[in-house]
N, C-alpha and C positions, 0 to 999 in steps of 0.2 A: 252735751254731745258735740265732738268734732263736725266742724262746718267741711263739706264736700271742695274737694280741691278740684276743681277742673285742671285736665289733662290733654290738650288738643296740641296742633300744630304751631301754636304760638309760645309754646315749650320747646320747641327743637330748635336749640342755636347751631347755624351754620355757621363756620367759621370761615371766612375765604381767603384764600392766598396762602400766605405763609405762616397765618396767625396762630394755626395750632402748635407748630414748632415753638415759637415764643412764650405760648404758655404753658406746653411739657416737655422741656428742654430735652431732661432725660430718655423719653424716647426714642429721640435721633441718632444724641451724640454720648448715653449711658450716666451723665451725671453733669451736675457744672462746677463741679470742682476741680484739680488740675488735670487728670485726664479729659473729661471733657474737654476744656478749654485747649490743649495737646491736639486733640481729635479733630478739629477744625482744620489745623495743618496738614493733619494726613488725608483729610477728603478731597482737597486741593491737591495735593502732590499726587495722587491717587488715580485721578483724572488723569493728568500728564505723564502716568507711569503706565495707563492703558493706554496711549497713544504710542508708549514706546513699546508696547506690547504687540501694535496693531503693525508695527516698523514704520513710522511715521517721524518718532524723537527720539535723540540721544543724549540729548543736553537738558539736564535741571537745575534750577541753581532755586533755594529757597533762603530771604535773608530775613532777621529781626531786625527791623529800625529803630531807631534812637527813641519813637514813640511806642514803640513797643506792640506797633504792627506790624503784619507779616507781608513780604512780596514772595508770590510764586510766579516764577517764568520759566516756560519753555520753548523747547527750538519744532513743534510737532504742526498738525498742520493749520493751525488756527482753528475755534472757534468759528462756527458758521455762523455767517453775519445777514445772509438772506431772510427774504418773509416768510415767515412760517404758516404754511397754506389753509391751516385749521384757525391759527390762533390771530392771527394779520399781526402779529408782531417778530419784529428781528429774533432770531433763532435765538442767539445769543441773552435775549431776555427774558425768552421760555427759559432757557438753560439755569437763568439765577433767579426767577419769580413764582417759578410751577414747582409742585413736588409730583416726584415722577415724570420727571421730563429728561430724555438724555437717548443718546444712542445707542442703548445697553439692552434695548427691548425685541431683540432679534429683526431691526432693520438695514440691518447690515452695517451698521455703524462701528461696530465692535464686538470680535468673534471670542475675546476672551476679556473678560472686566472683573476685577475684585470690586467697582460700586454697583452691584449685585439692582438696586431699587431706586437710581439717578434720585438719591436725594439731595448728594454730597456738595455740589456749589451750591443749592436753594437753603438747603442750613445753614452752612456758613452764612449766606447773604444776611440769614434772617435773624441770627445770632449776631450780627455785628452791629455797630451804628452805622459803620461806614463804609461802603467797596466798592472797588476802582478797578474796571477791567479793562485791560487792550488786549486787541485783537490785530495780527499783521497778517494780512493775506490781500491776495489781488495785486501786491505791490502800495497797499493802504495801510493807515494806520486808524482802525477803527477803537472807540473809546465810550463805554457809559459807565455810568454812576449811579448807587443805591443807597439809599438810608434805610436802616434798620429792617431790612430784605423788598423794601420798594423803589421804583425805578423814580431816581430822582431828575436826571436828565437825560432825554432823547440819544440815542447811537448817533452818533456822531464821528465825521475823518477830521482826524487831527494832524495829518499829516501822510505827504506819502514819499512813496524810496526806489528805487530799480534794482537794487539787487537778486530780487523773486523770495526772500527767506523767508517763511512762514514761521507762524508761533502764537501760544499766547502770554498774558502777564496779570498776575491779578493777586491785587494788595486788599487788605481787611483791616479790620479795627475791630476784636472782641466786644463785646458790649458788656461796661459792668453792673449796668442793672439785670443781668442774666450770668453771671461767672463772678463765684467767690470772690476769686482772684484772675486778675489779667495781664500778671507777668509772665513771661514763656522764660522754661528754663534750657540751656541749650545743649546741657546734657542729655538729656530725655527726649528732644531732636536728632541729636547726634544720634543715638542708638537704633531710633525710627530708620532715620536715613541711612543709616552702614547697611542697614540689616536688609532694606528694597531695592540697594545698590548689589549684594550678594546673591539676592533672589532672579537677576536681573543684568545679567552678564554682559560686562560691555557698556551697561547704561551710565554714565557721567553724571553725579549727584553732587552739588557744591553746596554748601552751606558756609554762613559767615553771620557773626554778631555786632552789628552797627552801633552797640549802643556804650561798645566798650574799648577801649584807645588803651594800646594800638588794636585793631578789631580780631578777632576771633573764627578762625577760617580751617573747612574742613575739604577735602575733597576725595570723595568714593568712586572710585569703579574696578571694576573686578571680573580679570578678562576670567578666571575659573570660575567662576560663579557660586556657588553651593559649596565644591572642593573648597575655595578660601575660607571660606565660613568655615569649616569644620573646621582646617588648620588654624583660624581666630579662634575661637571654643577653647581649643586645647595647648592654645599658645603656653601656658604656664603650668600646664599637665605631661607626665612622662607619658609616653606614646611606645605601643607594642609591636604596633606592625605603622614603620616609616612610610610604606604606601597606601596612601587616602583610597580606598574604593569608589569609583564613578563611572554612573552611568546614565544617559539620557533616552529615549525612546518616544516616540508618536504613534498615534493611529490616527484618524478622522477624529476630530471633536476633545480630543485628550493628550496632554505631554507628562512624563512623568520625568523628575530628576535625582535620583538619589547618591547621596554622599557619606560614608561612614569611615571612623576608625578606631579600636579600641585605643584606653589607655591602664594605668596601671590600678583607675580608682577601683572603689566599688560600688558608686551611684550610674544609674543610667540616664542618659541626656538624650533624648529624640524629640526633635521641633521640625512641626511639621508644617505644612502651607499649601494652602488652595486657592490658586489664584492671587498671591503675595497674601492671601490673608492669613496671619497667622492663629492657624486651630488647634489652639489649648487644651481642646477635651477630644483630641483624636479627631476617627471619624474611617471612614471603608478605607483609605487608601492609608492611614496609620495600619489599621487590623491587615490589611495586604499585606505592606510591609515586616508587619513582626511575624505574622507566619511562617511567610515563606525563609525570614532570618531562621527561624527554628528548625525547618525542615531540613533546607539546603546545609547549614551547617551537620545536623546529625546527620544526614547522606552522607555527605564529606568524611565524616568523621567511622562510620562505618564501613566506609567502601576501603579507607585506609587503616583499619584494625584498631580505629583507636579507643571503639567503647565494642561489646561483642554484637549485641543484639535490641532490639527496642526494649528492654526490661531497663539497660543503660543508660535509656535516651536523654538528656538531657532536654528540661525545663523553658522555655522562653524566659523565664530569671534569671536563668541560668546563662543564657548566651546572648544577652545582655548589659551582665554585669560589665562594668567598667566602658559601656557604648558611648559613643557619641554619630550622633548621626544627622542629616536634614533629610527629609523625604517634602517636596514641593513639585505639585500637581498645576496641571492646567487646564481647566475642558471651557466647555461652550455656553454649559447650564447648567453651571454649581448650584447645589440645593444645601442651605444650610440650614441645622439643625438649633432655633431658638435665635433671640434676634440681636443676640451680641456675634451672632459668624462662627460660635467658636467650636463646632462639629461639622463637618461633610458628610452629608446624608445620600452623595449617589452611592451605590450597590455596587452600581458597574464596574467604578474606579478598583473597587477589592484585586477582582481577577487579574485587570490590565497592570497592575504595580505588581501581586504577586509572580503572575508569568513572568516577567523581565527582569524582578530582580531574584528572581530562582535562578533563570538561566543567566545572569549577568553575573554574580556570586559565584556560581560554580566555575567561572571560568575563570574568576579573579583568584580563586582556593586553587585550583590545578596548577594555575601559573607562574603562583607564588607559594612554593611549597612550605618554603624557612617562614614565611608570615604565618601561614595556616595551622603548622604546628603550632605555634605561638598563641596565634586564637585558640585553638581547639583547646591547647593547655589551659590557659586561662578560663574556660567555659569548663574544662572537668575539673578546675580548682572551686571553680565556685558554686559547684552541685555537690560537692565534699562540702564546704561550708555550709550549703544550705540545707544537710541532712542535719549537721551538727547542730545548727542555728534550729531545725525546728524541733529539737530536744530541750535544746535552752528555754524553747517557749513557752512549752509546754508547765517549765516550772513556773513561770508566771502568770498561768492560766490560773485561773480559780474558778471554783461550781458558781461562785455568784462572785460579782466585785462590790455589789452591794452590802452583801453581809461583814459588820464590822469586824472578825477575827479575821477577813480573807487581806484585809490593810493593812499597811506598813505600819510597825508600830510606834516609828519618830511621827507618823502623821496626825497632826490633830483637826476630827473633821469636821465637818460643819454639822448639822442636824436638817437643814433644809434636804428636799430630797428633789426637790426641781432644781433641773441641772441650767433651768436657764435665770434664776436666783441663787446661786450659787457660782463662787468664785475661791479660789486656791492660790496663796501666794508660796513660789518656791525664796524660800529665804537663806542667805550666806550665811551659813556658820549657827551654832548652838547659842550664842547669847544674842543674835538679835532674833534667831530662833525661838526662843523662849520670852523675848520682851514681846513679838506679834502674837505669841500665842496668847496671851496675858492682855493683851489691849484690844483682839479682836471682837468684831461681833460676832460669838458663836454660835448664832442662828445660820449666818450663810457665810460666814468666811472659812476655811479651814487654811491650817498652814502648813507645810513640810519644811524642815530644816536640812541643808544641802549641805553633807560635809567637804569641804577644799573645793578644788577643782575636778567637773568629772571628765569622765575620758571623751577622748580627740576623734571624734566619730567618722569624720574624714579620712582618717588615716586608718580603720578598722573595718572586718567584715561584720555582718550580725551575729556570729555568733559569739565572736568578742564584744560585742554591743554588748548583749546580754547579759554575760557575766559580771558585766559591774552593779556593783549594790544600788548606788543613789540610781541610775539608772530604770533598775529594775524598780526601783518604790514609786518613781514618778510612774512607770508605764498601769504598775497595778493601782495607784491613785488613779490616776486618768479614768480607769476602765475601759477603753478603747483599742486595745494591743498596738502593736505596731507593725512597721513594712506593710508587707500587703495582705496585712489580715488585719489592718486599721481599718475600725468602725465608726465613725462620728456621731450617728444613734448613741452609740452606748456613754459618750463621753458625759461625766459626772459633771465636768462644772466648766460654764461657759466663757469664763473668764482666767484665765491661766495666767497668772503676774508673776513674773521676775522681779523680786527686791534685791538687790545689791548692792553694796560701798560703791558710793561716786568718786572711786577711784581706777587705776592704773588693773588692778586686782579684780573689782569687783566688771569693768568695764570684758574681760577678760571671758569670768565666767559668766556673764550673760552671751557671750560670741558662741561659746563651748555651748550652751542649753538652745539658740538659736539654730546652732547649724546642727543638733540633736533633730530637732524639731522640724527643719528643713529637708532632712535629707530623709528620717524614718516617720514621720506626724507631718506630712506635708500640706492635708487638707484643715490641722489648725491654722497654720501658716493665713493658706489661702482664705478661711473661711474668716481670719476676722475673730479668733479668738485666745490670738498670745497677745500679753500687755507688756510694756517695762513702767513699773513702780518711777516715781523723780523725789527721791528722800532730799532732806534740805542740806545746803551746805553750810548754811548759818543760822544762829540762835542769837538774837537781838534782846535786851532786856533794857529798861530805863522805867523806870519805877515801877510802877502796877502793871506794865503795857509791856509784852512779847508780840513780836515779830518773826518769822521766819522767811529765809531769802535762797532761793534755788541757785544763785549762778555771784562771780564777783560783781559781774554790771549790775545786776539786781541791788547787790550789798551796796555797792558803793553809792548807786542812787537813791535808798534807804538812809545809810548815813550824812550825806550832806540833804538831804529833808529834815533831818532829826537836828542836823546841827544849825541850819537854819530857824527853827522853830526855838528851841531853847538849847543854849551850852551848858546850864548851868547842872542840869540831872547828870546822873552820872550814868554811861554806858557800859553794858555787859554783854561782851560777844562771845558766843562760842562756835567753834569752830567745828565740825562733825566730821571728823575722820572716819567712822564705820557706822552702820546702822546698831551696834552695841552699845556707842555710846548713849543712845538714848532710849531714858526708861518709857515703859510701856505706852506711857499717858503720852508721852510725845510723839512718838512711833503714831499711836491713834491719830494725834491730830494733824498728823503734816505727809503722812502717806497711806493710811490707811481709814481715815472718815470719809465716807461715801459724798459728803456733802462741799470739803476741802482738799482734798489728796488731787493730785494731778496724776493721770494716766495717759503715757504714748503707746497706742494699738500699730502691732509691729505687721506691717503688708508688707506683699510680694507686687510693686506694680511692674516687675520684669522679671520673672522668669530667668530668663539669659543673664542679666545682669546678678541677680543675687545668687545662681552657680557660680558666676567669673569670680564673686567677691570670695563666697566660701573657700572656693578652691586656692585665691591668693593668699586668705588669710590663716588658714587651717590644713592647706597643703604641704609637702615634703620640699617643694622649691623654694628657697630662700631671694634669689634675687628680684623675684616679680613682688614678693613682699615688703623686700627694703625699699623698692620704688616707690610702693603704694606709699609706704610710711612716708617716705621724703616727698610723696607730693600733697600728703594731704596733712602732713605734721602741724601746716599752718592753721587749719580749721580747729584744731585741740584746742576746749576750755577748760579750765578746773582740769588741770593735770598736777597731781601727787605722786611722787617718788620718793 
């Protein structure tokens, strides 16, 4: 018999200070791999972007040092350096030692703050080995020091000045015993920082990287604010109507900013923001906004003859198609929904955004008649499409997608019926078509064979979607449909692989299946369930012993090992121009053995950014394309032509 476990109060671990952060990292900053470690910088900047909020600072400058720490300084009003009446220690070391400590709690400290639960300097602290804060104010130069989120040296003046200029300045050091990796990359800064500089008009954001000569320097501010931002969005997009729509408005406790413009595509873009934070999964003042886009345009469109009666109405699909828009709110006491931010759960915000951009719309449509026709065109093009488009879909519907007649019949499936043991490779072409289907494990792999290249989804509405064949085979494989009658429930197999030639061709049609995927299956995307296949580029043979080698560095590091070892065997290279050339058995063991195969799971960590790219790369504009190529020609490995 189990012996009796006492259970009393010498069972309950207290954790004090900052301990619990360093032992669940993820709850703070969402993970410690490179976002996390990302997310450090923006709780810092964050800080200094609600003091320019509160109109205290103008000036940010954030830089990466040659050690591959961060300094963030600002011109705002300093960090408070006094005793804190509760705690008898300097303000300032509540601010980086306490969780839940900060001016964000309705003491008047700050009337509007995206760090929503003042954790954002005490994790940093606690996540780093090392932080260095100064504080200038008083006409002093106040300074302490932390290890690994504890106060390693007393607040101390390090110096003082007469000019009166307040600010603060505070550098870190990642800790790698807490973060994967602890390189910052300064792309992924760069795109942070445009984007709080847009949010955030007038604010001056500097960024520069120290650790590369000559150094690497950006500088953001943006007297339009939001207006910029759309016209960056759309910079490489044809555009409908040349003037941006904007408007701003207040009441007590709330600001709202909205900016839109159509263009010629047919995906819709709306990023939205509360409080600079950006919420990904909407939230009341998204649903404000698209209503009232739906209402006030069908008004408009009625009052001026252009549809007869509400039987005509158009869709919010509908008059969306081809949007681009920012909608960025501001209140007092954001409520967000789940504890990554990325919903707004006030109510109130609904009404306050739909009034002003109902009445703010309608006057931009009267004013601008030759624009408005143009919108409205465009919105009755795209509910002719979307009648046709839901005819298309219809044929891809089936009574069940599970039952095997209702399947493509190039598909060969798997036999597992658990969709999360089950995995589908789309494969280039009929002979390496036929060698995966031949080598897989037909318990849970199943394969489709992909003929040529399929169509340029970018440049197409759904209803032309539809009509392509491969198209249509992946969507009834899937079983999931598409656009906005995609169901993730229903999706067959959890793993979606792209195998293609490691070439020119093959690099090509994984873009085309990508930006399928992106534009109409966006929650595969997101959720973490498209792969790309890494088939080998080389096939090594010397006596009884094969080798296979992904990349030429790989090969050429292979063969001077080999040739150091013995010259005297003789070597057999081959070289894998398509996934055809090899028979099944090989195919099995260098890209499709559960146990050997290398898989990269294709993410979205921006949003913004993997629109800009689709649209460079699969857009009607040619010059924003040939620059991309000429600037990133240099990063091309294993290139075949």
């Amino acid at each position: 018999m189990a012996q009796k476990q006492e259970y009393g109060a010498s069972q309950i671990e207290v954790l004090e200070g900052l301990k619990p952060v360093r032992l669940r990292p993820g709850m703070y900053i969402g993970s410690t791999g490179p976002a996390g470690l990302h997310h450090l910088v923006y709780e810092i900047v964050d800080n200094s972007v609600d003091e320019a909020l509160a109109g205290f600072c103008k000036n940010i400058s954030v830089s990466i040092e040659p050690d591959n720490s961060i300094i963030v300084q600002d011109d705002g009003r300093g960090m408070p350096v006094d005793i804190h009446p509760k705690m008898g220690i300097p303000a300032v070391e509540v601010i980086h030692t306490q969780l839940h400590a900060g001016g964000k709690f309705g003491g008047g400290g700050y009337k509007v703050s995206g760090g929503l639960h003042g954790v954002g300097a005490s994790v940093v602290n606690a996540l780093s080995t090392h932080m260095r804060v100064q504080v200038r104010r008083d006409n002093k130069i106040y300074e302490q020091e932390y290890f690994r989120g504890e106060r390693s040296t007393e607040l101390k003046v390090i110096g003082e000045y007469k000019t009166g200029k307040t600010g603060s300045k505070t550098q870190f050091w990642p800790d790698p015993e807490i973060f994967d990796e602890t390189v910052y990359d300064y792309t992924t800064l760069q795109r942070r920082l445009r984007e709080m500089a847009f949010l955030n008009k007038g604010l001056s954001i500097d960024l520069v990287d120290r650790r590369v000569s000559p150094q690497t320097k950006d500088h953001f501010c943006f007297e339009g604010g939001i207006k910029e931002f759309v016209e960056y969005l759309n910079h490489n997009k044809d555009v409908i109507n040349p003037t941006i729509f904007y408007y701003e408005a207040e009441k007590e406790g709330y600001s709202v900013e909205v900016a839109l413009q159509y263009t010629d595509r047919y995906s819709e873009n709306i990023i939205s923001f509360a409080n600079n934070i950006h919420t990904n999964e909407g939230g009341f003042h998204e649903v404000g906004f698209k209503s009232s886009l739906t209402r006030t345009i069908n008004d408009y469109a009625k009052k001026n003859k252009f549809i007869k009666d509400n039987d005509d109405a158009m869709t919010g699909d509908d008059v969306r198609e081809g949007l681009t828009a920012v909608v960025s709110v501001k209140l007092t006491n954001p409520q967000f929904e789940g504890q990554t931010k990325a919903k707004l759960g006030n109510a109130e915000v609904k009404g306050f955004v739909e009034t002003n951009t109902s009445e703010q719309l309608t006057y931009f449509l009267e004013e601008n008649p030759k624009q408005a026709k143009v919108i409205i065109d465009k919105c009755l093009r795209a509910q002719r499409a979307r009648e046709a488009a839901r005819k298309a879909r219809e044929i891809t519907r089936k009574t069940s997608v599970l039952e095997t007649t209702s399947l493509p019949g190039k598909l060969a499936d798997c036999s597992e019926k658990d969709p999360a043991l089950s995995e589908i490779f789309l494969v280039e072409g009929d002979s390496a078509g036929g060698s995966a289907k031949q080598g897989r494990d037909r318990k849970r792999q199943a394969v489709l064979p992909l003929r040529g290249k399929i169509l340029n989804v970018e440049k197409a509405r759904l209803d032309r979607v539809l009509s392509s064949e491969e198209i249509k085979n992946m969507i009834t494989a899937f079983g999931c449909n598409v656009g906005k009658d995609f169901d993730i429930d229903k999706l067959r197999y959890h793993k979606i692989i792209i195998m293609t030639d490691a070439d020119v061709d093959g690099a090509h049609i994984r873009t085309l299946l990508l930006t399928f995927f992106y534009r109409y299956m966006t929650p595969l995307v997101e959720g973490g369930y498209v792969y790309a296949a890494q088939p080998p580029l080389f096939r090594v043979k010397q006596g009884k012993k094969i080798w296979y080698t992904y990349s030429d560095a790989e090969q050429d590091k292979l063969l001077a090992e080999l040739k150091g070892k013995s010259g005297n065997n003789k070597t057999e290279i081959q070289r894998y121009k398509g996934l055809g050339e090899m028979d099944f058995n090989q195919l099995w063991e260098t890209t499709m053995d559960y146990d050997h195969r290398t898989l990269v799971r294709i993410t979205v960590e921006d949003a913004q950014a993997a629109d800009e790219i689709f649209t460079t790369l699969m857009g009607d504009k040619v010059p924003p394309r040939k620059q991309f190529i000429e600037e990133n020609a240099r990063y091309v490995k294993n290139l075949d032509i």
